[in-house]
N, C-alpha and C positions, 0 to 999 in steps of 0.2 A: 372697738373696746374689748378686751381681754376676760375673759371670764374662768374665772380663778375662784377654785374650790378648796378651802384651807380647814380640813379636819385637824379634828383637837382644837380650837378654835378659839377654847377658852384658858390655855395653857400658855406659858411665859412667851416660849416661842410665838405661838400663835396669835396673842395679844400683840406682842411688839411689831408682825408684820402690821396686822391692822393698822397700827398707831404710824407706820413709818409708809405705808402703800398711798397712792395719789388716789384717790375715789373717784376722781374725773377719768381717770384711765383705766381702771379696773371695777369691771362688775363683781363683788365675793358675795359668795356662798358660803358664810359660818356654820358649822358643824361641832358639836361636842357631842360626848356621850348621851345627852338627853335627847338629843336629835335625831341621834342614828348611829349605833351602832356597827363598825366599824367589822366586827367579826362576823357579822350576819351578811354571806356573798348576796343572795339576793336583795335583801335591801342596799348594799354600798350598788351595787349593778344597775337597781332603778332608778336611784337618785340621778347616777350619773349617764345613764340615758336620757332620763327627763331634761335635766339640765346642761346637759355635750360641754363643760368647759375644756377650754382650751389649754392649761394648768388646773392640776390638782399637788395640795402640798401638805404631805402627811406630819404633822405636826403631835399625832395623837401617841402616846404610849404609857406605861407601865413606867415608871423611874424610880419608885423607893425601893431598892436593894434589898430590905429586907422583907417585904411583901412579895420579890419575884421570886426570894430564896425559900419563902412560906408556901408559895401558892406558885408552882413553876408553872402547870398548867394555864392560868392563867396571864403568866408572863406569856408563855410562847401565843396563845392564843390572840392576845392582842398586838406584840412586837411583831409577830411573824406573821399571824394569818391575817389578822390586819392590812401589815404592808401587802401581803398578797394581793387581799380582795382588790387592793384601793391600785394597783398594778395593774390587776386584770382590764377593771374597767378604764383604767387610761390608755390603755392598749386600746380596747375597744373602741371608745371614743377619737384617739388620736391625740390626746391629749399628752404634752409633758408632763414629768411625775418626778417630785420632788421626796425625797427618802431624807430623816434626821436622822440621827446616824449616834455614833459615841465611840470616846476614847478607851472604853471597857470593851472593846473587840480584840482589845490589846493585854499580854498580861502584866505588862509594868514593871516587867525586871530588869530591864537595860536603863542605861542613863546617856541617851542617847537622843532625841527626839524620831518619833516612828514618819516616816512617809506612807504615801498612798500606794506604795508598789511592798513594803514591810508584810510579812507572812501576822496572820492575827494570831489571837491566843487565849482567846477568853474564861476567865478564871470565875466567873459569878454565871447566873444566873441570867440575868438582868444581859452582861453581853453576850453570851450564847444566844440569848435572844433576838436583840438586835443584829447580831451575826447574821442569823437566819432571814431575818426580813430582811438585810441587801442582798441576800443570797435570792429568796424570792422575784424579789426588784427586778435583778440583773434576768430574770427568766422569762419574767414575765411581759417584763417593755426595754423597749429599745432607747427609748426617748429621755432619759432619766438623770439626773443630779443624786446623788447620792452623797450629802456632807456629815461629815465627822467633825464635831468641835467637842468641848469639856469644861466644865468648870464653866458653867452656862447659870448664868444670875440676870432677875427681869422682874414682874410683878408674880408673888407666889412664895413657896417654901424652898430656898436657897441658902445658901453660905452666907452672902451678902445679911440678907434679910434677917439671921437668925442670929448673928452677931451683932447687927443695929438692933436687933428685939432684944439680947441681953445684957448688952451695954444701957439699954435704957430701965431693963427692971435691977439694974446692980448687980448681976450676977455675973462668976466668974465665965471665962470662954477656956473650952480644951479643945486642941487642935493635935490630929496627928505629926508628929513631928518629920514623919522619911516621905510625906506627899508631896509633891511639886507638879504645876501646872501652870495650863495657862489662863487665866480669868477671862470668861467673854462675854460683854453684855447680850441680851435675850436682842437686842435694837442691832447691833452691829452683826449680827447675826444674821436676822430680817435682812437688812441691807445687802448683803453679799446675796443672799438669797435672792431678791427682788434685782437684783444684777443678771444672775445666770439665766435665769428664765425667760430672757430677752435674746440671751444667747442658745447658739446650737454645739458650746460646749460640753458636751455630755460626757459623764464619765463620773468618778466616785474623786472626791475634793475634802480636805481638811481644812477648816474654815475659823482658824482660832485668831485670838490676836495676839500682837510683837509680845514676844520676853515670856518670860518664864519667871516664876516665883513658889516659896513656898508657902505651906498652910498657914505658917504663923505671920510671915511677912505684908502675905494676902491680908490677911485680919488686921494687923498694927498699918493698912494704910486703908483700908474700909473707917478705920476709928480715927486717923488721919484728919483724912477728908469729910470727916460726917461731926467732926469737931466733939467727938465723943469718948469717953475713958474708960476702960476694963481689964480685970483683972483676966493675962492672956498665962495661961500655961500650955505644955506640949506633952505628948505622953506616945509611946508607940501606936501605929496602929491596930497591932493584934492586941491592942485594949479595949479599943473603941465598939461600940454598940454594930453590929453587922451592917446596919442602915446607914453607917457612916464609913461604910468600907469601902476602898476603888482602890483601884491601879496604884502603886506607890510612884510612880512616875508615869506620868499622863501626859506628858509634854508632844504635841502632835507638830510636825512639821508642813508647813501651807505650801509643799512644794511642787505642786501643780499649778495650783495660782503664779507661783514665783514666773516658772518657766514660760506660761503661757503670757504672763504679763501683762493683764486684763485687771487684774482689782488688787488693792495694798488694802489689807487689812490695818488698824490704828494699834498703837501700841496699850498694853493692858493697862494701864495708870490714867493715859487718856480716854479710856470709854469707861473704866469706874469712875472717873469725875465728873463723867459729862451724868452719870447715872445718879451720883450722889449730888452734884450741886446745877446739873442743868447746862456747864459750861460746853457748849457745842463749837470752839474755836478751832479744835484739832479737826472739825470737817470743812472748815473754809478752805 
């Protein structure tokens, strides 16, 4: 049996592996911030001494944009040094080590979709961050998955979520109007995840699903399918609140997966349905 240490544990990502992992195959070790702090090398060191899993998958980070832009220290300390510690001791251990990763390593001025060989370029905070912790990764162990996806929605405070929450109090929804990406459920996510870590394909992977859309189109099919009404306008995004700010084209290309021809990611429309209404047909 497999023993798999999944920090941030209480986070969308990390919820959904739980929800989507076989229990009869995998022993987890949940870990959030109450448990053990991630930035503290000697604690991440003991734990995973004591407990040697065979998989560790960093799931824990900093994501509100305008809290990394507030408190950068705090960004890099958890993004970076984080992913360090949680490196070090997979190294140590032997263990494979699973890095989340983001579309904000990019700065989002082409309209082009980025691949995994594309030169980064991080405009925030928040990516500079994350920059650094695969930069960490890649030093620290050999053994490692290191995925980028965007426009990542599950249980928590997301896009999805915050458009059904104002669609339900009647209030209007503003969306940037020049962002396009690609929606990926928190589940489909897991999935792909719970895929490579069987395998000894190692390397840095974009993990999003089919197609591409934009802000507003995203929203007029989240209210779609969730058979709900609101008032949708669009506005630039050098309007919007900082916390609402990314890449104006996020759109990442899965072209490692493509080549290597191991997993097909579902198309964006069929894993916000399967999220909004339960329908799991596109996985048959």
């Amino acid at each position: 049996m497999l023993k798999v240490w999944i920090a941030g544990s209480a986070g969308q990502i990390g919820t959904a592996i739980n929800q989507v992992l076989d229990p009869m195959e995998m022993e987890v070790f949940n870990t959030d911030k109450n448990e053990l702090d991630i930035t503290q090398t000697d604690e991440v060191l003991r734990f995973g001494e004591i407990n040697r899993p065979n998989i560790i998958i960093n799931c824990a980070a900093i994501t509100d944009t305008a809290l990394c832009e507030q408190e950068p220290e705090l960004a890099f300390r958890v993004n970076a040094l984080g992913a360090r510690n949680l490196s070090i001791v997979a190294n140590k251990v032997g263990a494979k080590f699973v890095q989340l990763s983001t579309d904000d390593v990019f700065d989002g001025q082409r309209q082009q979709p980025y691949t995994e060989f594309d030169l980064t370029n991080p405009r925030t905070v928040y990516g500079c961050s994350k920059l650094a912790g695969e930069h960490y990764v890649k030093e620290f162990t050999q053994k490692h998955f290191i995925i980028r996806s965007n426009w990542v929605y599950g249980q928590g405070n997301n896009f999805v979520n915050r458009v059904l929450e104002a669609a339900d109090q009647n209030r209007p929804i503003t969306v940037a109007a020049e962002q396009t990406g690609s929606p990926t459920s928190a589940q489909d996510l897991a999935r792909i995840i719970l895929y490579l870590i069987r395998t000894n394909e190692y390397g840095t992977y974009h993990a999003t699903c089919k197609g591409m859309c934009s802000r507003l189109d995203f929203a007029k099919e989240i209210l779609r399918l969730s058979g709900k009404t609101a008032e949708l306008t669009t506005v630039p995004s050098s309007s919007l609140d900082v916390s609402e700010t990314r890449p104006d084209y996020s759109v990442l290309d899965n072209f490692i997966l493509r080549i290597i021809d191991v997993y097909d990611m579902p198309s964006w429309q069929d894993s916000l349905k399967e999220y909004l209404t339960g329908d799991t047909s596109h996985l048959a």
